[in-house]
N, C-alpha and C positions, 0 to 999 in steps of 0.2 A: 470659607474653609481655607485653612492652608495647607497645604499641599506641602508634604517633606519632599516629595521623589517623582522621578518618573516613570514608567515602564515600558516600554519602547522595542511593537511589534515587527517584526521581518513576516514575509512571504518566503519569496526566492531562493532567498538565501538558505534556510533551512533544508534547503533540497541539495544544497553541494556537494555532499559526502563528505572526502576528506579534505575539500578546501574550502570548506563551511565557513572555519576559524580566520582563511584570507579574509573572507567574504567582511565577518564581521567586525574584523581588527577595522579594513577600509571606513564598514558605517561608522565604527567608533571616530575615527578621524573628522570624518564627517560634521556629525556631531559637533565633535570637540571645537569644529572653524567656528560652526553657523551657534555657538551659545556664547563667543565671544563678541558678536554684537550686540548682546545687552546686557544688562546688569545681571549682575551677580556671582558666585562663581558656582561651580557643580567640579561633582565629580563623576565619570563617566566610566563604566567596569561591564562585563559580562561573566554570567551567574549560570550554569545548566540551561544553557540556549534560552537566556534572557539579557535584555542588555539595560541597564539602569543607569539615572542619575539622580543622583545624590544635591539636593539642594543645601551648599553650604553655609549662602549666607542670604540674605533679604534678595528676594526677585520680583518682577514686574510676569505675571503667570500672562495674561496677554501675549506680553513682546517675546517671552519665550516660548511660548508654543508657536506662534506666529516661524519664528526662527527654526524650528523644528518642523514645520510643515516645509520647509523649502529644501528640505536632505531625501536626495533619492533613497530610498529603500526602505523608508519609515513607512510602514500602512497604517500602522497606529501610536496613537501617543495617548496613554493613558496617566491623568494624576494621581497621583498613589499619596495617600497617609498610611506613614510605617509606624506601629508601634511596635513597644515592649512585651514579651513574651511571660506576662503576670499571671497567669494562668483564665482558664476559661470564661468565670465572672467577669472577669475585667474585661479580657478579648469580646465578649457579647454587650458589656454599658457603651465600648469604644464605638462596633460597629452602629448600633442603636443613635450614637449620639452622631455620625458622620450622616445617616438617616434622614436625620430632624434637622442638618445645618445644610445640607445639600439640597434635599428636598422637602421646601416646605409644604408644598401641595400632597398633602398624602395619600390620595382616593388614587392609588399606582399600583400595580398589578408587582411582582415582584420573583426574582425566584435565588437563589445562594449559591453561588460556585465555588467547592473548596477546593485548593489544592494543596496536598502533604507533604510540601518535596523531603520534610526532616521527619525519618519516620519513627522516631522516638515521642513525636508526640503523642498523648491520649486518647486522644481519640480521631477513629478515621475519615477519609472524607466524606463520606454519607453519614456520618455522626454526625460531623462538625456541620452540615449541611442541615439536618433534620433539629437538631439543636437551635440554632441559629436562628432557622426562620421560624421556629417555634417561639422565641424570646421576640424576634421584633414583630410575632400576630399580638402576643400580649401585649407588649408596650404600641405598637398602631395598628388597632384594629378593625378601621376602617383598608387597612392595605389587604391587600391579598394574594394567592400565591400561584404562579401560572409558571410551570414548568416548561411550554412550549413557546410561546412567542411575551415574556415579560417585558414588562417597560421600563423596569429595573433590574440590568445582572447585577448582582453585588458580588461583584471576585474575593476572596480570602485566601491567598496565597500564605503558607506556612514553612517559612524558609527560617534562620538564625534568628531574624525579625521577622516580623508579622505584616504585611501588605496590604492595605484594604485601597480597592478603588471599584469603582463602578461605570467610567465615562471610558469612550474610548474614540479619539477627534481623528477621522482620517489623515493620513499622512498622502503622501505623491506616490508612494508602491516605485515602482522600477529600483533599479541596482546603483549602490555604491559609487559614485563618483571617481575613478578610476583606476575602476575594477576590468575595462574591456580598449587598454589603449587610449591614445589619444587620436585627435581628429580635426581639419580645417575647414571651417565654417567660413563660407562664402556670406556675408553680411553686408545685408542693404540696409536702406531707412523703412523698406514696407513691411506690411503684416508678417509673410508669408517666413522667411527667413528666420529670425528669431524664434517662432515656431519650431521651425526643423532643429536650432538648438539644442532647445529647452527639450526635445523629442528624443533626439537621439544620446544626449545628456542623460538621459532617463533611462538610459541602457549601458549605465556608465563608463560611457568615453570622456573625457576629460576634453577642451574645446579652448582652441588656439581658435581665430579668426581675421579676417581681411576685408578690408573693406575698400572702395576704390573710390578715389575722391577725384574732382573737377573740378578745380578752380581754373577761372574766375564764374564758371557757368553752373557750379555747383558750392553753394554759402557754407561758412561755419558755422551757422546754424546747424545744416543739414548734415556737418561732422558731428558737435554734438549731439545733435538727435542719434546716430548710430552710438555715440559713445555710451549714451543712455539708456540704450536699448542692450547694448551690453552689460551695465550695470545690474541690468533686472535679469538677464539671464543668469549676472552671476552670482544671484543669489541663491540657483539651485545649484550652479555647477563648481562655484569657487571660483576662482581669479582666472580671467582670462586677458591672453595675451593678444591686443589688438595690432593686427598689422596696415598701417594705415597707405595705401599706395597713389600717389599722384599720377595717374590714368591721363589728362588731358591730351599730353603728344599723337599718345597711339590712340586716342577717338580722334582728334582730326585728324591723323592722317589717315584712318580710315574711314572716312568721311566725305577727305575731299580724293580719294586713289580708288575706291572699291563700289561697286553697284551699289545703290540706293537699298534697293532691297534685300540686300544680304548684312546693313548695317549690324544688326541685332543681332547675327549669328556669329559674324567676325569678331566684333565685340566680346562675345560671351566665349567666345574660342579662348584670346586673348587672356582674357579675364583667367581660365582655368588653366590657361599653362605657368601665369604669374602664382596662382593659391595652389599648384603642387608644387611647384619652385622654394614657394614658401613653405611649406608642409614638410619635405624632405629636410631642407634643414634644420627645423623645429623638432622631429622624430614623430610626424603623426601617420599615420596609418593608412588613412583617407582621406576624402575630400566629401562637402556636407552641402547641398543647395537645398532651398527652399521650393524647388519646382513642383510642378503638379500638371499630370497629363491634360492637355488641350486649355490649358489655362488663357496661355497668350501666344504667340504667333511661334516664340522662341523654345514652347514646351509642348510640343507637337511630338510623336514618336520618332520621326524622322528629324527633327531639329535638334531632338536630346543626343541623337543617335551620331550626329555633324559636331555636337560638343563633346561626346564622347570620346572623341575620336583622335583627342588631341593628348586625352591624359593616359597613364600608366597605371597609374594608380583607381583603386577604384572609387566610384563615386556614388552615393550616400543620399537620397532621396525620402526620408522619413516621410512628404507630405504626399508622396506619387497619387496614391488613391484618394484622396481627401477633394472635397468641393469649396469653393469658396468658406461660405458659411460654416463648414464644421471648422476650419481654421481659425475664424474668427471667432469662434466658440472659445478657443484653446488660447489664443492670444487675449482677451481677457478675462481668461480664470487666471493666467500668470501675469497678467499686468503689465503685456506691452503693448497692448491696443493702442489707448490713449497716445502715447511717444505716434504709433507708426504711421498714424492718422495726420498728424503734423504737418502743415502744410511747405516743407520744406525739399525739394527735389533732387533726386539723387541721380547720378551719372548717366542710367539707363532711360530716366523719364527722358533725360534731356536729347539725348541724341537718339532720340527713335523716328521709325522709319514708318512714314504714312503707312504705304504698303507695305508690310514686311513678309518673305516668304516664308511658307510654311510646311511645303517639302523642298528643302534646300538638296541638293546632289552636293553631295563630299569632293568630287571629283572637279565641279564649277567654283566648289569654295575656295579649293585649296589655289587651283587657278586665280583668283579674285584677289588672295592674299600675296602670290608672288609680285604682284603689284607694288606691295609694301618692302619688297625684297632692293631695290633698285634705291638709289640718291635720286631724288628729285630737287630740282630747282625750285625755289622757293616763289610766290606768285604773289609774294604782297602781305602785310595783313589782314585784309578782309577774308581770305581766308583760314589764315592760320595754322597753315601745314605749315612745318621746320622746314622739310626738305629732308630730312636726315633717312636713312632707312631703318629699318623695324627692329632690326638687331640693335642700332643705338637705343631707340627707344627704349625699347627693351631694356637693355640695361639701365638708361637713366631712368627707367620705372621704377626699375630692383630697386637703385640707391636710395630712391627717394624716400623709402620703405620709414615709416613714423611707427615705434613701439610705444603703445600706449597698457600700462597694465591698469585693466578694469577689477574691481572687487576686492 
């Protein structure tokens, strides 16, 4: 079968009121990005709260639906053959023959859904309904007609053109791609992260991200592995702006300056005042981590509560309630398991802390980090503290800052 068209359902959106039209101008955008990765071209419009494309020229129906399942706000993508409005003979050989090419198995239960949106036609929708499947018992009469749960809807939508489709291929449902602000996604190489993307992506925030690299203790492997982990998110989200940051100074100096056991929390402190830092001058809104209650030593209610404590801005936990396994569900249905599995280590494997604590006091933290506040004398390579104090760091963090556009 070829497919002229598509017809392409919303949830959400239809509920906006008066900024419905925002809502759907956004999907259309949308759209318009993720049907430039493949062939063909289309044309994309909205009709009486429908939103269609229009296949112009030769397409790969695969590679385009595929592409269409990755736009937030799509719950359905139905293919459509549009005909000509020849009158009703013709409209019932058309539907009859879409029947026999789609479905050759015929022993299917069935039932006719018309809709009249042009109401100059002849006849109405329980005509054209009662009609219809009147003509396709005669021509397959093995099929039959189940009003309640059928195995075939057959839609006939009755606009300018005529509409027939019967499939309807779930879409990813959530909201338009930045339709709710933007937002800075703290991005590691593990599972957990990408997830919270792809998550809160799905409630259309648009997604800048940071990612904090360690050389020589962490590979560019273990870069590109994030880099490509971004790639796949940006398949739902659109082009993301990766902010790449050279972390190493400020993990050793708080490594060789600060308790053993508070490594992980200093760290992730650090870490979150560099990704508002970032964020405020990008224009995003918030801040986005992959965490999840009692996961690991650093996501305890009291340890979130000790990295809280450093930002302004608020911070964005899509996986908070989620257990291992239901994350890893969601990482591969969108296709970053594989990447996060990689055996290649990222900043945080690397400097962690046998013991690490797990009610950290805010009060001993901040204590632990004035530490970092002083010039130290430098004690050699083998350790690898600069000497410098935290505020340099800091800033040669900032600069070192690598923009990398993914998608």
């Amino acid at each position: 079968m070829k497919y002229t068209a598509f017809l392409i359902k919303y949830a959400e959106i239809a509920i906006k009121g008066k900024n419905r039209g925002l809502f759907e101008d956004a999907l259309i955008r949308q759209i318009r990005l993720a049907l430039k990765r493949g062939e063909g071209e289309f044309e994309v419009s909205k009709a009486s709260g429908r939103v269609y494309i229009e296949c112009l020229t030769d397409y790969d129906l695969e590679e385009t639906v595929e592409n269409l399942r990755h736009v937030f706000g799509i719950t359905g993508i139905c293919p459509v053959v549009h005909v000509e409005d020849e009158g009703f003979d013709r409209l019932s050989e058309q539907v009859i023959a879409y029947l026999d090419e789609v479905y050759p198995d015929k022993q299917k239960s069935f039932k006719v859904h018309a809709r009249r949106a042009r109401k100059n036609y002849p006849l109405d929708s329980q005509e054209i309904n009662m009609e219809l499947g009147g003509r396709i018992l005669d021509r397959f009469p093995q099929m039959r007609v189940d009003v309640h749960e059928p195995e075939i809807l057959l839609n006939v939508e009755i606009r300018e053109r005529i509409y027939i489709y019967s499939e309807i291929i779930p879409g990813p449902g959530g909201m338009p791609v930045g339709t709710n602000g933007k937002g800075m996604l703290l991005l590691s190489g593990g599972i957990d992260s990408p997830v919270a993307g792809y998550m809160i992506g799905k409630r259309g925030v648009k997604l800048d991200a940071v990612y904090f690299h360690a050389p020589p203790y962490t590979s560019e492997r273990a870069k590109q592995k994030v880099v490509d982990l971004a790639k796949q998110i940006a398949l739902y989200t659109g082009p993301i702006y990766l902010h790449v940051i050279n972390f190493t100074d400020i993990q050793l100096a708080i490594y060789e300056r600060c308790p053993k056991d508070e490594l992980t929390i200093i760290m992730r402190r650090y870490m979150m005042r560099i990704a508002e830092d970032l964020a405020k001058q990008s224009g995003c809104l918030g801040l986005i981590t992959g965490e999840s209650i009692g996961q690991v030593a650093s996501q305890t209610m009291q340890s979130l509560a000790a990295t809280n404590e450093v930002c302004t801005m608020p911070v964005y936990r899509p996986l908070i309630g989620f257990d291992k396994q239901e994350i890893i569900r969601i990482s591969e249905k969108i296709g970053t398991y594989e990447t996060s599995i990689l055996p290649y280590e990222d900043c945080c494997t690397i400097f962690v802390a046998k013991h690490p604590v797990t009610k950290p006091n805010v009060n001993e933290i901040r204590r632990s980090e004035k530490r970092l506040m002083q010039d130290k004398k430098a004690e050699g390579p083998a350790q690898g503290d600069t000497g410098k104090n935290i505020d340099m760091l800091y800033r040669e963090a900032m600069e070192s800052d690598e923009l990398i556009v993914v998608g």
